[in-house]
N, C-alpha and C positions, 0 to 999 in steps of 0.2 A: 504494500500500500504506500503509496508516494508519499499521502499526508501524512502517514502514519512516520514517514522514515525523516521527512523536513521536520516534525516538529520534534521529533527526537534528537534531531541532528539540532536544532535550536538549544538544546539541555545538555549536551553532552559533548567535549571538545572533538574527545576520538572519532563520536560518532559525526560528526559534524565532517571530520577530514574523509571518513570511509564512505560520507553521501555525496564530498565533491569530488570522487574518485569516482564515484558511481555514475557521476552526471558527464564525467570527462571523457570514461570509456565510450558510454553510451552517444555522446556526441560526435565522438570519433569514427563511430561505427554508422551513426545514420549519414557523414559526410562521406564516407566511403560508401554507403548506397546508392546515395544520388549519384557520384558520380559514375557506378560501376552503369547504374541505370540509365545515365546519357549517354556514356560507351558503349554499350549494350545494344540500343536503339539506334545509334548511330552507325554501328557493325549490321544492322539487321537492313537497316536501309539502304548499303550499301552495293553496288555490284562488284563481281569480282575485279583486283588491283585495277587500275587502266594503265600504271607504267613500275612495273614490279624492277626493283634494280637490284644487283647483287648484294648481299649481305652476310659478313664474316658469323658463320657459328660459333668461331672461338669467341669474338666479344661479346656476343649477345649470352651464351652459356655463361663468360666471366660478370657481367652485370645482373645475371638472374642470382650465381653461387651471393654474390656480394649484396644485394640486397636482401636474401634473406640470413647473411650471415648472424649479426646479432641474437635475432630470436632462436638460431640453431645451439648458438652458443649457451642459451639460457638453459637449456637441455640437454646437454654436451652430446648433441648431434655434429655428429662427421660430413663435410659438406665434399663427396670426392667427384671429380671431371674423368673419365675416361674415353677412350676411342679415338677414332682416325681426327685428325688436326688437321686447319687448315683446309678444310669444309666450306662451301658456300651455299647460301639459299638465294633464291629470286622471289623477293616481293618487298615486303616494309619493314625497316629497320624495326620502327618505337612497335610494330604492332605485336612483331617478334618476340621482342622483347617484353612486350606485355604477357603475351600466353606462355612463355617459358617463367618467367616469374612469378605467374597465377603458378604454372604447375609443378614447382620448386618450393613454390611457399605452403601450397598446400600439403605437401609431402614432409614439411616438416610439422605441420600443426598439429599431423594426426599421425607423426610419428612418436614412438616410445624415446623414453629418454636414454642417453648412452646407445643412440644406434649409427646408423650413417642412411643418407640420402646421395644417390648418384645418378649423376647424367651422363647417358654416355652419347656420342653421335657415330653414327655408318652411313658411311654412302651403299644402296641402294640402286643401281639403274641410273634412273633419272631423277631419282628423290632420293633428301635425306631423312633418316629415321636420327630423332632425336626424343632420347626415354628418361624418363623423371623417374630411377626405382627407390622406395622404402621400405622400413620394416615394421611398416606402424600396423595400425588395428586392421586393415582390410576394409574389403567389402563384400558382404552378403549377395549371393545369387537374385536374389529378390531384389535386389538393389542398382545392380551394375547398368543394366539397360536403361535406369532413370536418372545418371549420376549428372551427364549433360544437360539434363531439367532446367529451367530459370527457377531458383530459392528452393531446387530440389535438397536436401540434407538427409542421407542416410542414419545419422544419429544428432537429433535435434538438441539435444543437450549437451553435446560434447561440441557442435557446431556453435553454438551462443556463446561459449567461453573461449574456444577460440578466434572470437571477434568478425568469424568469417559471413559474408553479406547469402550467400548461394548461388551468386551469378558467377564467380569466377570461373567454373568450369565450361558454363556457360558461352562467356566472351570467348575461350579456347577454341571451344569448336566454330562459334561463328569467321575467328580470325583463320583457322586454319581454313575454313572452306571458302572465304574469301580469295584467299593465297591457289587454289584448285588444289588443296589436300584434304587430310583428314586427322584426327586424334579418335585414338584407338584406346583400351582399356583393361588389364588382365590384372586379378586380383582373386583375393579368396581369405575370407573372413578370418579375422589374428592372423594372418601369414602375408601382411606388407599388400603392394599395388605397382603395377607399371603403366604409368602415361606414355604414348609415344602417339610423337607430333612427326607425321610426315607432310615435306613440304619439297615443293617442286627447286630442284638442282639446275635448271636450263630455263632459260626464256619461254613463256609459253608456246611461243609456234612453235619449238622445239619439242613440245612435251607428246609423249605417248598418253592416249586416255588412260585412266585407274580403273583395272578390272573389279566390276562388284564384289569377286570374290577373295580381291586381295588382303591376305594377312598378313601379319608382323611372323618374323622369324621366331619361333618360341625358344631362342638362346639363353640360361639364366645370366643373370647377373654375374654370377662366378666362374663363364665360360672365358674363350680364349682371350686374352687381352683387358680384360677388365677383375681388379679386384675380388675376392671370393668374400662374400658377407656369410653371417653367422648364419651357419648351416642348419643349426636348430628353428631358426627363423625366417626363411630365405625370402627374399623382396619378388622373386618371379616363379609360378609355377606354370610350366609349360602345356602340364595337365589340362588347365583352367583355360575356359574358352575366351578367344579378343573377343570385345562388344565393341564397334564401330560407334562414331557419336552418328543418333539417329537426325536425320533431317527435319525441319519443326514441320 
């Protein structure tokens, strides 16, 4: 009860400091709505790129690690880069940059503590596969084909404390299919998540169509060239079916 919590915060100094922490999160979070909501609407209106230019993986992957480094550290989550270097995608710097960040940031929110978050990048043909793996909670089979929802949240209570809006997975797949790709989704409840953002390697006239039935290579996280994470926990199972982000 709001009234209930101002007039207590009027009596009590602590309580007073713990209701303007309360008003500060919560302002925080409704300015990051609106915004995620004008980028949101703004992606949806949009058609695809009309002058997509090359853009370096490595910096966009070093701008996503480093924004969400802080909050990793709060958690002494491991923030590791792996795969081929020196990588390029064709479309939007900042948009890039935004959906790799949504899905780094995410990966940590609803990662356990003391674990690691890794991106790795592959070229692919004509696209690149660029994967966000953790080792956090998972996601439920009942769940995974809704994850790219607008203000979907598979666990709403766990979603409100980590300050997250539900549109960021959201903005991912609009920017990816902006871009002519897709964001892909393999997961399995307590056993971690893998994002992976494919985006097109060559200039569109250049591009081969994306067959309906294309999937992500089911390689774990501890395959050749990348890091091996805690085997009791492992960020990828190959098992577990990709969910494509569905079209609205």
């Amino acid at each position: 009860d709001p009234e209930a919590a101002a007039a207590q915060a009027a009596e009590d100094v602590a309580a007073s400091r713990r209701f303007a922490e309360r008003i500060k999160r919560e302002s925080t979070r409704l300015g990051r709505l609106v915004s995620e909501l004008l980028e949101l609407s703004r992606l949806q209106g949009a058609e695809r790129l009309p002058d997509p230019e090359p853009v370096s993986v490595d910096a966009v992957i070093a701008e996503a690690l480093d924004r969400a480094r802080t909050n990793a550290a709060a958690k002494h989550i491991e923030l590791v880069s792996v795969g081929t270097r020196g990588l390029t995608v064709f479309g939007n710097d900042s948009q890039f940059a935004t959906a790799l960040g949504n899905l780094v940031e995410n990966a940590v929110a609803y990662s356990h503590e003391h674990s690691a978050v890794v991106v790795s990048a592959l070229a692919e043909g004509d696209r690149i596969d660029i994967s966000v793996s953790d080792q956090g909670i998972g996601i439920g089979p009942g769940d995974l084909d809704r994850v790219f929802e607008r203000f979907y949240r598979a666990d709403q209570a766990r979603s409100r404390s980590t300050g997250g809006t539900g549109l960021g997975l959201a903005i991912v797949k609009h920017i990816a299919t902006n871009h002519g790709g897709r964001v892909d989704v393999r997961s399995r409840l307590g056993g971690g998540s893998t994002f992976t953002l494919r985006l097109p390697a060559r200039p569109p006239e250049a591009m081969l169509p994306l067959p309906a039935s294309f999937e992500i290579d089911p390689t774990p996280v501890g395959g050749v060239g990348t890091p091996t994470l805690n085997p009791a926990n492992p960020a990828v199972h190959p098992a577990e079916p990709v969910i494509p982000a569905a079209e609205d």
